[in-house]
C-alpha positions in Angstrom: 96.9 112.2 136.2 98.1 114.7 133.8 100.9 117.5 135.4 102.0 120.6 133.6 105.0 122.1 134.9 105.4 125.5 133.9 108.2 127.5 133.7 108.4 131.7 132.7 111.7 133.0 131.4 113.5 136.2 130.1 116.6 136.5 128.6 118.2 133.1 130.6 118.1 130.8 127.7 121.4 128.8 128.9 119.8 128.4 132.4 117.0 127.1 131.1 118.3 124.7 128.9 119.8 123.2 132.3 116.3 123.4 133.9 113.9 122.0 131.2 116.6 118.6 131.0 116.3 118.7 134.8 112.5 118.5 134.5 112.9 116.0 131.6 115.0 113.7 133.3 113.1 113.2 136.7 111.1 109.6 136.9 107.2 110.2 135.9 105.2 107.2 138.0 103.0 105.3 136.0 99.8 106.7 135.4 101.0 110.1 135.2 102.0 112.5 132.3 103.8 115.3 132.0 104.0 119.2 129.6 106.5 121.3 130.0 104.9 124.7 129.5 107.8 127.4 128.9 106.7 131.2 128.6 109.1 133.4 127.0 108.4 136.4 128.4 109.8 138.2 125.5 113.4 137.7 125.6 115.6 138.5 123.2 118.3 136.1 123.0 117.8 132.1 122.1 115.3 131.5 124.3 112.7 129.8 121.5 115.7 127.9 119.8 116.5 126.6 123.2 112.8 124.9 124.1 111.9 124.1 120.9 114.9 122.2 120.7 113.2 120.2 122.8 111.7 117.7 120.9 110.2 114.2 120.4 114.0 113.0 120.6 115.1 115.0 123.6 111.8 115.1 125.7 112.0 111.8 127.5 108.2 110.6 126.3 107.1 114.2 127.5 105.6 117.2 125.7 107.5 120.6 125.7 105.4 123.3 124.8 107.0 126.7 123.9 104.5 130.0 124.5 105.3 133.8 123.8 103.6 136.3 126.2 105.1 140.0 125.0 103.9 142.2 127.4 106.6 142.3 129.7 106.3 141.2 133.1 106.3 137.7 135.1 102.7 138.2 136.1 101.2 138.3 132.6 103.8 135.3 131.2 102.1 133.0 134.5 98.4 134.2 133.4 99.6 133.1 129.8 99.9 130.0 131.3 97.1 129.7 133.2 94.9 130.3 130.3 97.2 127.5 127.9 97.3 124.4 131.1 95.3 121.9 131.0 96.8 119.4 133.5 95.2 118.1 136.7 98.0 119.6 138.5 99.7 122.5 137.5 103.0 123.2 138.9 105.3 126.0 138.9 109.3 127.0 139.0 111.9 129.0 137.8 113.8 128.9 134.9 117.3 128.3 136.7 116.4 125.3 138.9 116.8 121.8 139.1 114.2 119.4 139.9 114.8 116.5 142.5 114.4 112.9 140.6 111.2 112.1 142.6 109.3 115.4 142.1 106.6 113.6 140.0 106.4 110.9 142.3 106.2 112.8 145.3 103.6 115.3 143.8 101.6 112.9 142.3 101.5 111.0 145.9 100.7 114.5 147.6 97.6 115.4 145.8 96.4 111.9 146.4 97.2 112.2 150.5 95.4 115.2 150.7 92.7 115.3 148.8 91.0 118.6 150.5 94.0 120.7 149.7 94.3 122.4 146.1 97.5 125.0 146.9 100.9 122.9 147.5 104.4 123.5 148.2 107.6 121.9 148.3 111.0 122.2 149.4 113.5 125.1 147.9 117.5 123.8 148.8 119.7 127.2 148.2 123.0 125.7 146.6 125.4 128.4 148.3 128.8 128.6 146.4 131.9 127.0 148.8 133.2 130.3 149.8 131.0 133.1 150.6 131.2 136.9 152.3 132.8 137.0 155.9 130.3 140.0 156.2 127.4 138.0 155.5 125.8 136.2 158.8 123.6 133.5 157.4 123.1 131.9 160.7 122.9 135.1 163.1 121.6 138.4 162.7 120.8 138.1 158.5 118.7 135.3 158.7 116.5 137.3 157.2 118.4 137.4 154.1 118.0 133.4 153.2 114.5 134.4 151.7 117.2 136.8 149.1 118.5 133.3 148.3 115.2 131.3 147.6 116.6 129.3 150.9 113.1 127.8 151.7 113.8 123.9 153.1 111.1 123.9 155.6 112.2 120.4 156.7 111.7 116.7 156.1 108.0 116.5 157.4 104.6 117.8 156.1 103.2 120.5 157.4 100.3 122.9 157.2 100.7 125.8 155.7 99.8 129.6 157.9 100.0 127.9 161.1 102.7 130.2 162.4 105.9 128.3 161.5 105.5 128.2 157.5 104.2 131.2 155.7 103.0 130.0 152.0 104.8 128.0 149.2 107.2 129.7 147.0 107.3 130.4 143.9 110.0 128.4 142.7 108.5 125.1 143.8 104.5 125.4 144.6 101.9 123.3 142.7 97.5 123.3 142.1 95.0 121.1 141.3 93.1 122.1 138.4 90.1 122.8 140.5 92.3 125.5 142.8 93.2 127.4 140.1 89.7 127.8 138.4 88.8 129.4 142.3 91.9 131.3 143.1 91.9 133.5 139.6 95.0 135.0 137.9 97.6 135.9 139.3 97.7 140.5 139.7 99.7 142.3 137.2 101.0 144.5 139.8 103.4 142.7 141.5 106.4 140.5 140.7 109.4 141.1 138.3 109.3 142.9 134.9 112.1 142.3 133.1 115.5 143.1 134.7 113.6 144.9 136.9 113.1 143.5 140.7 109.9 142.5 141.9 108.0 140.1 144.2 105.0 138.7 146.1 103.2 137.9 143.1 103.7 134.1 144.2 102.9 135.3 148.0 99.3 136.9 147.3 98.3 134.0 144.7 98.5 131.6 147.4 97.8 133.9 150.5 94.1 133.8 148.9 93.5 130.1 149.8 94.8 131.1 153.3 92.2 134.0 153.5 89.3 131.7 151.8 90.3 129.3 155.0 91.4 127.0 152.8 94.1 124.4 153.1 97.5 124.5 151.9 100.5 122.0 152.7 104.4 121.8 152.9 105.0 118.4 150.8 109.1 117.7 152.2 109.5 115.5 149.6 109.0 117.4 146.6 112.3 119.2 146.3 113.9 121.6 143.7 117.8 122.9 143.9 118.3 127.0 143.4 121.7 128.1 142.4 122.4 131.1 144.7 123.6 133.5 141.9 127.2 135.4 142.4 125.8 138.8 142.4 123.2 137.9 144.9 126.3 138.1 147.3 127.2 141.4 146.6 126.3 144.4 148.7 124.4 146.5 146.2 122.1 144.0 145.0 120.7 142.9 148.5 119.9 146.6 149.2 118.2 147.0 145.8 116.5 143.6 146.6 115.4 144.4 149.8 113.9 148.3 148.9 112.2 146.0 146.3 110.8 143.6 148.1 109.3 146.2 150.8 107.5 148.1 147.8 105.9 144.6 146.8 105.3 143.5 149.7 103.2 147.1 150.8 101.4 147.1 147.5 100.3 143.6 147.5 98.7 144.5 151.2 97.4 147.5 150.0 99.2 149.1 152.9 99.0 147.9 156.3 96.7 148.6 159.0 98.2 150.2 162.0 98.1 153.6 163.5 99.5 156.3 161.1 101.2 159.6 160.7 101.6 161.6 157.7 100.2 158.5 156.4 102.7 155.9 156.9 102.1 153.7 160.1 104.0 155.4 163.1 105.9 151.4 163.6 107.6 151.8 160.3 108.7 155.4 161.1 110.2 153.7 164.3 111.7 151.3 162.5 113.2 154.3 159.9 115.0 156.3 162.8 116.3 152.9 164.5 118.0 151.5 161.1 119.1 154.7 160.4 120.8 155.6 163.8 122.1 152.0 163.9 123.6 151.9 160.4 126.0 155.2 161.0 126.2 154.8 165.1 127.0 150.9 165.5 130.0 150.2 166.9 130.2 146.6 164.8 130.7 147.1 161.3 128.3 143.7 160.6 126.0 145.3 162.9 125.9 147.8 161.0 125.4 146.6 157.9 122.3 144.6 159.1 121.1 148.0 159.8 121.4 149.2 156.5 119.8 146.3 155.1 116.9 147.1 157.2 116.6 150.1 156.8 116.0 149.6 152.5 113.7 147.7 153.3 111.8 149.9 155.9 112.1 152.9 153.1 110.7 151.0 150.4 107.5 150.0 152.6 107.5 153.5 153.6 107.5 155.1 149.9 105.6 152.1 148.9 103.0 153.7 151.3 103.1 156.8 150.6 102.4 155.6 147.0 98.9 153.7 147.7 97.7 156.6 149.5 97.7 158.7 146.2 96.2 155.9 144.7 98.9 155.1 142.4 99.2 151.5 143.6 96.1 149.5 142.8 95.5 146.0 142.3 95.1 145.1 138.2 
């Protein structure tokens, strides 16, 4: 069994330095090999000094391979690599991760265990720094926010995947057999980050196809990968910009959703408008408020987001 693990960067050559010797370092079970596909998706800094680096003295008995995709955005740097694997499983993470010791092992044993399934995912541990925001209720009310964190440790069993408890791997951990991949297609252009600039649910509607084909996808516990939860991820500003984000994406990947309308937004989200709004200024709790306001970016950007697709502007590529 041949696994290529492939990981698209931009401008985060020190991070992914740390990654790449993460990847390098975990146990490959015999039988099994392992590329290292890295996709500069044309950064500026050391980036290509920093893979290619890399090499037959560094790579532990693997192969690194360093690709350039310059058009500018995460979606065409993962088609890059589509196009350049040729593994019999093809996994995916980002470029500031580290992999658990066993993540061969553990995919290797997955594909083998279910051997209907072609879309996989694993476990995503958020490494939270030892002191964080008093304001930020991680456990309560902002729950919601752990997905802001790439907080996506389902548990220690296997599980289906769009049964109602899990929603679909992420994309900092998720994994294909070769055969998935030749069904499922590339992955649209229209969603997910460019550059610095936020953007999401590319990873969401490349494996929501298999859901909608009926096809099975699974939780694997035991195939694990550590996310550092960045500094400014904690700060105010950035979790509103995330969130107004992430409802755009997240309205253009449906293209729009189907519900009852006016003015051509669905009536539910102009509900939820006026009740994040009133809540954010009129709450007597100042955390209560702020979950308000959180909500209520994320509401507006589904709402513009809207308002968008029905001018056409936001089509599928």
């Amino acid at each position: 069994m041949k696994i290529d693990v492939v990981i698209c960067t931009y401008n985060r050559s020190g991070m992914l330095g740390k990654c790449v010797e993460s990847v390098l370092r975990a146990d490959v079970p015999p039988g099994v090999s392992v590329e290292v596909i890295v996709v500069d998706n044309n950064s500026s800094d050391d980036t290509e000094k920093v893979v290619k680096g890399f090499g037959p003295g560094r790579a532990n008995g693997m192969k690194v391979t360093y690709l350039f995709e310059g058009k500018q955005g995460k979606s065409y740097a993962l088609n890059s690599a589509l196009a350049a694997a040729t593994g019999d499983v093809v996994a995916f993470t980002d470029d500031d991760i580290t992999v658990d010791a066993s993540f061969f092992k553990e995919m290797a044993g997955a594909v083998l265990r279910y051997p209907g399934c072609g879309c996989f995912g694993g476990r995503i541990v958020a490494v939270y720094p030892e002191v964080m925001p008093s304001w930020l209720d991680l456990k309560g009310s902002m729950k919601f926010l752990k997905s802001v964190y790439v907080d996506l440790d389902n548990g220690d069993k296997d599980a289906e995947y769009g049964n109602g408890v899990l929603s679909n791997p992420g994309g900092a951990n998720m994994f294909f057999t070769r055969e998935a991949l030749e069904r499922n297609g590339p992955f649209r252009t229209d969603l997910g980050p460019t550059g610095r600039e936020l953007g999401f649910s590319e990873d969401t509607e490349f494996c929501r196809r298999f859901q909608d084909r009926g096809e099975l996808s699974m939780y694997i516990s035991g195939v694990a990968v550590y996310h550092p939860v960045h500094r400014e991820r904690l700060e105010k500003e950035y979790l509103l910009k995330w969130l107004y984000r992430c409802g755009k994406s997240e309205v253009r990947r449906a293209g729009g959703y189907k519900a009852a309308r006016a003015f051509g937004v669905p009536r539910y989200i102009l509900g939820k408008l006026v009740r994040h709004a009133s809540g954010s200024i009129f709450s007597l709790s100042e955390r209560t408020r702020l979950y308000h306001r959180f909500r209520l970016y994320y509401t507006a950007g589904e709402l513009i987001e809207h308002l968008k697709v029905n001018v056409g502007q936001s089509r599928p590529v």
